[in-house]
C-alpha angles and dihedrals in degrees: 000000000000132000119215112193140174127188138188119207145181118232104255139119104255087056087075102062097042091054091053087051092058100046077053090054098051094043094049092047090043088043095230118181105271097231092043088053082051113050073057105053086052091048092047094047094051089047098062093026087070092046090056099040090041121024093093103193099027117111107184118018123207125236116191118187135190117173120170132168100278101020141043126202124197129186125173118186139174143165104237132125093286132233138235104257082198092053096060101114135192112269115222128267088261102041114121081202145058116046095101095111095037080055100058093032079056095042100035130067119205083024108185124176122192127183133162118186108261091000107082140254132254120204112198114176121164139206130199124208131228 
């Protein structure tokens, strides 16, 4: 079995948690490992978190999802003023921000980040399943 899903979302705050419910939804019917459903919720919410709290001059974001038995795809797009993936430096110990992008680089396998200045940005992380 395998779900194929594409949303489009405004960028808002409450985006971010339905998008993580339906991700839920498709790894428990498709009885994915916990940990594994997981790594990938926190992935995916930083992901779009980011979108939300960063893509100044985007309006709405994507989400594509496509979630089968033994492997998970994620892409979240969106049309903002883009970031610099390299820039992304290491927060200090006692920074409440900015782990966001070592999350989903942890969590995620075949992790790619794309950004152009005033084009958008697309965020594409994997996960394989035991």
């Amino acid at each position: 079995m395998r779900m194929s899903v594409r949303l489009n979302l405004p960028r808002e705050v409450d985006s971010v948690p339905a998008v993580r419910r339906l991700l839920r939804c498709a790894l428990t019917i498709l009885r994915v490992d916990r940990q594994a459903g997981a790594d990938l919720e926190i992935a995916l919410t930083e992901a779009c978190a980011n979108v939300v709290k960063h893509a100044a001059g985007a309006e709405s974001f994507e989400v594509h999802l496509d979630v089968a038995e033994d492997h998970c795809s994620i892409d979240v797009v969106d049309e903002g003023s883009g970031f610099d993936p390299s820039a992304a430096s290491t927060p200090s110990p006692d920074s409440e921000r900015g782990r966001g992008l070592l999350l989903i680089r942890a969590l995620g396998e075949n992790v790619r980040m794309h950004s152009s200045p005033r084009s958008g940005s697309l965020i594409h992380f994997e996960k394989s399943f035991a």
